[in-house]
KOLKOLPA-57407 format. One record per residue: residue number from 1; chain; x, y, z negated of N, C-alpha, C, CB in turn. Coordinates in Angstrom, 1 decimal, always signed. Glycine has a CB too. Example, Ala and Ser with C-alpha at 12.3 -4.5 7.8 and 13.67 -1.06 7.14 Angstrom:
REM KOLKOLPA-57407
1:A:+13.2:-5.7:-7.8:+12.3:-4.5:-7.8:+13.2:-3.3:-7.8:+11.3:-4.5:-9.0
2:A:+12.8:-2.2:-7.1:+13.7:-1.1:-7.1:+12.9:+0.0:-7.9:+14.1:-0.6:-5.7
This chain:
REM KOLKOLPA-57407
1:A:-38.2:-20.0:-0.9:-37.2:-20.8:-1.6:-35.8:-20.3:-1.3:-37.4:-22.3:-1.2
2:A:-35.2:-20.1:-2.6:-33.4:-19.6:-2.2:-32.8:-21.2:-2.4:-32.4:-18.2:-3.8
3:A:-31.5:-20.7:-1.8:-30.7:-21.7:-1.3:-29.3:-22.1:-2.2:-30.3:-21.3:+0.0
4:A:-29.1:-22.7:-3.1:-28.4:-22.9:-4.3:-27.1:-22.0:-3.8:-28.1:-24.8:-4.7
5:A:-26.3:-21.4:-4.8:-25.1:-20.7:-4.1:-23.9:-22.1:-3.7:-24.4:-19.4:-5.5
6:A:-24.3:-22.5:-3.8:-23.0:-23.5:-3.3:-22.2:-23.5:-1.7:-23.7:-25.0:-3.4
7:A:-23.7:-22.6:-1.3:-23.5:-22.5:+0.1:-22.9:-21.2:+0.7:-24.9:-22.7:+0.7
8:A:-21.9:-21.0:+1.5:-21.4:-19.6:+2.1:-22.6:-18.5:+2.3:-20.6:-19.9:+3.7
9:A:-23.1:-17.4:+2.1:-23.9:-16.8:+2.2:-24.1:-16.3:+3.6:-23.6:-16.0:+1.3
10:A:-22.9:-16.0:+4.5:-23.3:-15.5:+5.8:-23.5:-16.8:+6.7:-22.0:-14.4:+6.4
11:A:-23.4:-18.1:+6.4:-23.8:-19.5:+7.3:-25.7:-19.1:+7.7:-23.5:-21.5:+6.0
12:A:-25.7:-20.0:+8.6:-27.3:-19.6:+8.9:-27.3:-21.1:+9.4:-27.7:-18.1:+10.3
13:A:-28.5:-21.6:+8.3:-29.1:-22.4:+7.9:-30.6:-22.8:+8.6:-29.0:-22.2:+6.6
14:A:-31.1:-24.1:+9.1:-32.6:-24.1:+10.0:-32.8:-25.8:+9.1:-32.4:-24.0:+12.5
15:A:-33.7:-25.4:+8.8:-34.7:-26.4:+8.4:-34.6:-27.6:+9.3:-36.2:-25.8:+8.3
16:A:-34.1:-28.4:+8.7:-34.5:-29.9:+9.5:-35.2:-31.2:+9.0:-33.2:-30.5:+10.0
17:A:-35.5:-31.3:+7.8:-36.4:-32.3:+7.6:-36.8:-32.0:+6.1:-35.8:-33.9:+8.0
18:A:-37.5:-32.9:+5.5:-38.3:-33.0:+4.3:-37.4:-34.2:+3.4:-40.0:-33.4:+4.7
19:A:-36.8:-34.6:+2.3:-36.0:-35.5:+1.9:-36.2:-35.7:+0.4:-34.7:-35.2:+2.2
20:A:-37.1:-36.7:+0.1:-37.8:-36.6:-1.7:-38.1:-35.3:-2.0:-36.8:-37.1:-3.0
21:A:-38.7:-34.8:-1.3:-39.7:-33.4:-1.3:-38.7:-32.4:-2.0:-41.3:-33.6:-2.4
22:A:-37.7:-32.4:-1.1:-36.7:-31.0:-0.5:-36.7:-31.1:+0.6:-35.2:-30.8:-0.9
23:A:-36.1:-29.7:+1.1:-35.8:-29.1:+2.7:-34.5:-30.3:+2.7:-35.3:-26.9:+2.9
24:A:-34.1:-30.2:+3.6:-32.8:-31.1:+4.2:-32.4:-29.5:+5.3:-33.3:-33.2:+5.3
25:A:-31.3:-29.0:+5.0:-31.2:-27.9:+5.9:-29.5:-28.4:+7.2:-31.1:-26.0:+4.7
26:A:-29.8:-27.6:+7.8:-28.5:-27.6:+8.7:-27.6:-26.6:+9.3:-28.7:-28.2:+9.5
27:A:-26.5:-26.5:+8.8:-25.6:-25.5:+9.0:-25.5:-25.3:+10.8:-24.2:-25.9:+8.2
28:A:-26.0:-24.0:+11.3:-25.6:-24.4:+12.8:-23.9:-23.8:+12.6:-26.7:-23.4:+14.3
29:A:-23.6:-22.3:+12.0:-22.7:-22.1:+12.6:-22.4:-21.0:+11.4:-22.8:-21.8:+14.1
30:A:-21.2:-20.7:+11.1:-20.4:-20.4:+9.6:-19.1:-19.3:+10.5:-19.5:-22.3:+8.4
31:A:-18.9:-18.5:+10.2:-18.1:-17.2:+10.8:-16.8:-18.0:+10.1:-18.6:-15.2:+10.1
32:A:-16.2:-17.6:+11.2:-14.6:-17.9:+10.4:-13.9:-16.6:+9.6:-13.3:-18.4:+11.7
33:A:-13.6:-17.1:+9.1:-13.1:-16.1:+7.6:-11.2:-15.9:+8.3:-13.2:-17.4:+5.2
34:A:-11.2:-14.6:+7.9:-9.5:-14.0:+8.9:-8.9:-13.4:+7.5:-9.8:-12.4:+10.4
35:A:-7.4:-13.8:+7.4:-6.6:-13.4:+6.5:-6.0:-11.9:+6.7:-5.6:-14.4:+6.4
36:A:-5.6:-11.2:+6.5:-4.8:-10.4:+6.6:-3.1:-11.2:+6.7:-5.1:-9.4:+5.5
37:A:-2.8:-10.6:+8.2:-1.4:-10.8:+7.9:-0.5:-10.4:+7.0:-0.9:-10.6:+8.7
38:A:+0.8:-11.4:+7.0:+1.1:-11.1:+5.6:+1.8:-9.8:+6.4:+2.3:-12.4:+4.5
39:A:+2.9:-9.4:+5.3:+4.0:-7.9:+5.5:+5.3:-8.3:+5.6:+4.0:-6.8:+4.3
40:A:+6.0:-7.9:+6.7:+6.8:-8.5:+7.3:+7.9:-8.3:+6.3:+6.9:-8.2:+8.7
41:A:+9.0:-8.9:+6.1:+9.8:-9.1:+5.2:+11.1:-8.2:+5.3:+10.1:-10.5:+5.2
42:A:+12.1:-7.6:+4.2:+12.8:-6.4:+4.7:+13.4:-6.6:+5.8:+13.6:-5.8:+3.9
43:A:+14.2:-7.8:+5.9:+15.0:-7.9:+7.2:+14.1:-7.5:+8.6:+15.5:-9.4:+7.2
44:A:+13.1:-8.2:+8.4:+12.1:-7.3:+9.8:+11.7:-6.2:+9.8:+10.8:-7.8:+10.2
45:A:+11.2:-5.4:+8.8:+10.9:-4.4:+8.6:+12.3:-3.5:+8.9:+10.3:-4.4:+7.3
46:A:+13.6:-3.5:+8.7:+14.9:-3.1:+8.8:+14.6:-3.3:+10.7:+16.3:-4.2:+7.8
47:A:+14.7:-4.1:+11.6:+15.1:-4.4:+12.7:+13.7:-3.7:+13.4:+15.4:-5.9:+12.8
48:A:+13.0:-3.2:+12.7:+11.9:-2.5:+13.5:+11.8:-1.5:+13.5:+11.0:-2.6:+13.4
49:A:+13.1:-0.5:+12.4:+13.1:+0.6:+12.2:+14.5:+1.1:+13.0:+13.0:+0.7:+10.8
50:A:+14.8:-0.1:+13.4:+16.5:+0.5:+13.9:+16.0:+0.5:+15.5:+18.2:-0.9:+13.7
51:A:+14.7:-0.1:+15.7:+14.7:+0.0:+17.5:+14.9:+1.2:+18.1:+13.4:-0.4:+18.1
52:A:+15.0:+1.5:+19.4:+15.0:+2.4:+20.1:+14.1:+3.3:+20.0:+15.1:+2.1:+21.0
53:A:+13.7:+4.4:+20.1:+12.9:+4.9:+20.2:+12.5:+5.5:+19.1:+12.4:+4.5:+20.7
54:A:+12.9:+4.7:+17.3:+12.0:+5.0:+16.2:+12.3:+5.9:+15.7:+11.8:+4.3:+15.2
55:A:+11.3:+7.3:+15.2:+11.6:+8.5:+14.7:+11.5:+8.6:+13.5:+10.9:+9.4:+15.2
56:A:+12.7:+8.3:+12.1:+12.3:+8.4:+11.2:+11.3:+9.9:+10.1:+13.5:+7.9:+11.0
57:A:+10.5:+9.4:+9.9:+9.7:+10.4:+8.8:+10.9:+11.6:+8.3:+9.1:+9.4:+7.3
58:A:+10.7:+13.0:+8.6:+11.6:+14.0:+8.0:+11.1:+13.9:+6.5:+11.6:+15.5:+8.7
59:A:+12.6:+14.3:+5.7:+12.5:+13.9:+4.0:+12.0:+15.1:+3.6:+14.0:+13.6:+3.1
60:A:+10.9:+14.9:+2.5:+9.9:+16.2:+1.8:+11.0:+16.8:+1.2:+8.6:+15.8:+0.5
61:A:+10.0:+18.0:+0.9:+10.8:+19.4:+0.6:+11.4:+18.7:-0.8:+9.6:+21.1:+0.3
62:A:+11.2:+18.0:-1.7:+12.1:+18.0:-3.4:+13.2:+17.1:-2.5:+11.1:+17.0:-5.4
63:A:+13.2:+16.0:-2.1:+14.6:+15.2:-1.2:+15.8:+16.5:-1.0:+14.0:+14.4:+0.7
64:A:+15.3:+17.6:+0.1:+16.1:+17.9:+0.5:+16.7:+19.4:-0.5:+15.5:+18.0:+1.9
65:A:+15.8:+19.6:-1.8:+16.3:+20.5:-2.6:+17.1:+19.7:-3.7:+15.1:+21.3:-3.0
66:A:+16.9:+18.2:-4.0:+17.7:+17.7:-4.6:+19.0:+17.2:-3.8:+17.0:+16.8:-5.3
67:A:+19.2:+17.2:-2.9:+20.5:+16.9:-2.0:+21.5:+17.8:-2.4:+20.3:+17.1:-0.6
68:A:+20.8:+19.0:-1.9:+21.5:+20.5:-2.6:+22.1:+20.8:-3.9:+20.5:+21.5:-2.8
69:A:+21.0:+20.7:-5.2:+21.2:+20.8:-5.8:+21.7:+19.9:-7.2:+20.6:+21.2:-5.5
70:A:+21.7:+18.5:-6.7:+21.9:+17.4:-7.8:+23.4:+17.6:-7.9:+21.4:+15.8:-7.4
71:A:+24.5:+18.0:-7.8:+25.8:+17.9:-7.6:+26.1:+19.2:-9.3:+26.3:+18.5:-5.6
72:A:+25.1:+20.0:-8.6:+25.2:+21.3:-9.8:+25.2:+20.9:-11.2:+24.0:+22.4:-9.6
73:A:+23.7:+20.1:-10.9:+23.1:+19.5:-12.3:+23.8:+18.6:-13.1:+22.0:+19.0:-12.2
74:A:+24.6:+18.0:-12.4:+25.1:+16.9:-13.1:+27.1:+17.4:-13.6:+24.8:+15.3:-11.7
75:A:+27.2:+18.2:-12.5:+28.2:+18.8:-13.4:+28.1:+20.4:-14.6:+29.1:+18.9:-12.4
76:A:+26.7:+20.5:-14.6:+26.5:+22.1:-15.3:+26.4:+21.0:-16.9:+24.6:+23.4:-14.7
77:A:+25.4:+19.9:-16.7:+24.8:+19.3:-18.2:+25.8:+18.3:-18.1:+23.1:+18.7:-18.4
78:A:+26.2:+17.5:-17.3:+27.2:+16.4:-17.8:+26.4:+14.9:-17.9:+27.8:+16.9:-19.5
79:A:+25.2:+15.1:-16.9:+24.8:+14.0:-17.4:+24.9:+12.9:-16.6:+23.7:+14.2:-17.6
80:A:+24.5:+11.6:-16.7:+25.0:+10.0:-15.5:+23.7:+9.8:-15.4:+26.0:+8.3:-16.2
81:A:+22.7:+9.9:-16.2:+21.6:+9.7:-16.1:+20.6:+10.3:-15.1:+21.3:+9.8:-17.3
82:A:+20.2:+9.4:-13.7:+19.4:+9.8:-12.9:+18.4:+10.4:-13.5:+19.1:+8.8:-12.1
83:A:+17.8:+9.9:-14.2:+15.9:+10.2:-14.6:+16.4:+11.4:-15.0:+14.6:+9.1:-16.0
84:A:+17.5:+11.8:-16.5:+17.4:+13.0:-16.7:+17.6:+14.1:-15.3:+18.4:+13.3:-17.9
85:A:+18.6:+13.4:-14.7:+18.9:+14.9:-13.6:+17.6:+14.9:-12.5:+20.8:+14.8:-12.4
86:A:+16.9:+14.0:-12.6:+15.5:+14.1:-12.0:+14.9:+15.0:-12.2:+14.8:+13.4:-12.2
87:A:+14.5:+14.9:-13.9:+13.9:+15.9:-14.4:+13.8:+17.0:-14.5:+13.9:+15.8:-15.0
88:A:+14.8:+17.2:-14.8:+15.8:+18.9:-14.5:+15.9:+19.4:-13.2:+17.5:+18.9:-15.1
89:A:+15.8:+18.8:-12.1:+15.8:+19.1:-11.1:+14.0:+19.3:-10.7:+16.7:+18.1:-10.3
90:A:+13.4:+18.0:-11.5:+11.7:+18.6:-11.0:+11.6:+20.1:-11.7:+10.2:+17.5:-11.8
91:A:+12.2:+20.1:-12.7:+11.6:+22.0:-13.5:+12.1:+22.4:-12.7:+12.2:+23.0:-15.0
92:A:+13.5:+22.9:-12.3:+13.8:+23.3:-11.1:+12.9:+24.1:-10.1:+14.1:+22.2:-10.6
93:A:+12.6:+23.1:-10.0:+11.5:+22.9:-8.9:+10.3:+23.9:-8.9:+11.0:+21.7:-9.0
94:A:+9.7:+23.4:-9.9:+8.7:+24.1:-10.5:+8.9:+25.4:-10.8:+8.3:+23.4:-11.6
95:A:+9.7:+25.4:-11.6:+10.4:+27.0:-11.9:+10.2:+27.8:-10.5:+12.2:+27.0:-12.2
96:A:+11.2:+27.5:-9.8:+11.3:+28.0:-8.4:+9.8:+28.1:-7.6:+12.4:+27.0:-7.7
97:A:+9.3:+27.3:-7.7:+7.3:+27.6:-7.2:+6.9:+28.8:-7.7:+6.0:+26.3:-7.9
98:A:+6.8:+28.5:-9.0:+6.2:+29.7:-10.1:+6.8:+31.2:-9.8:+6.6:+29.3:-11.7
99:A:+8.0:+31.2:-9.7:+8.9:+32.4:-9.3:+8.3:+33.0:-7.5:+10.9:+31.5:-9.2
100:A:+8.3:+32.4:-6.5:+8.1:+32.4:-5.8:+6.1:+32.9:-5.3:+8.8:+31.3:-5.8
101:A:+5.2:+32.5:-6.3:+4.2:+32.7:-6.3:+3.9:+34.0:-6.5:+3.8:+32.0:-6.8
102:A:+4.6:+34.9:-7.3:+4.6:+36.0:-8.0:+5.1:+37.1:-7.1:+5.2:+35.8:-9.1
């Protein structure tokens, strides 16, 4: 005999009596169910990064080729537009891989 889903699946259930000819069962003991903590909010996240000791992550290789180079791009094309000088800086990029491979 299965046990209607109504019931938590991991509870463990023992027969205890007969009741208009059903089981009557009884829950001994049901796991407690654990949240994930939430994520701490920027201001904490900020004060945990300023502590002593914290070694920020060194910036990947396109960060530190656009540092360089975004000054060029934006005065060679003229553009205000981040995404375009993004873009042109990812060919860039790419270009410079491809060149490099060869």
């Amino acid at each position: 005999m299965t046990l209607p889903s109504i019931f938590p699946p991991l509870a463990n259930f023992h027969p205890i009596q007969m009741l208009n000819g059903g089981v009557v069962y009884e829950i001994v003991s049901v796991p407690q169910v654990t949240t994930p903590a939430p994520k701490p909010s920027k201001a904490k996240r900020n004060r945990y990064t300023k502590q002593e000791g914290h070694v920020k992550k060194p910036p990947k290789a396109f960060m530190l080729f656009q540092r360089e180079n975004r000054h060029r791009v934006v005065t060679d094309k003229s553009f205000r537009n981040s995404a375009k000088v993004n873009t042109i800086l990812g060919q860039m990029v790419s270009h410079n891989l491809q060149l490099s491979k060869v």
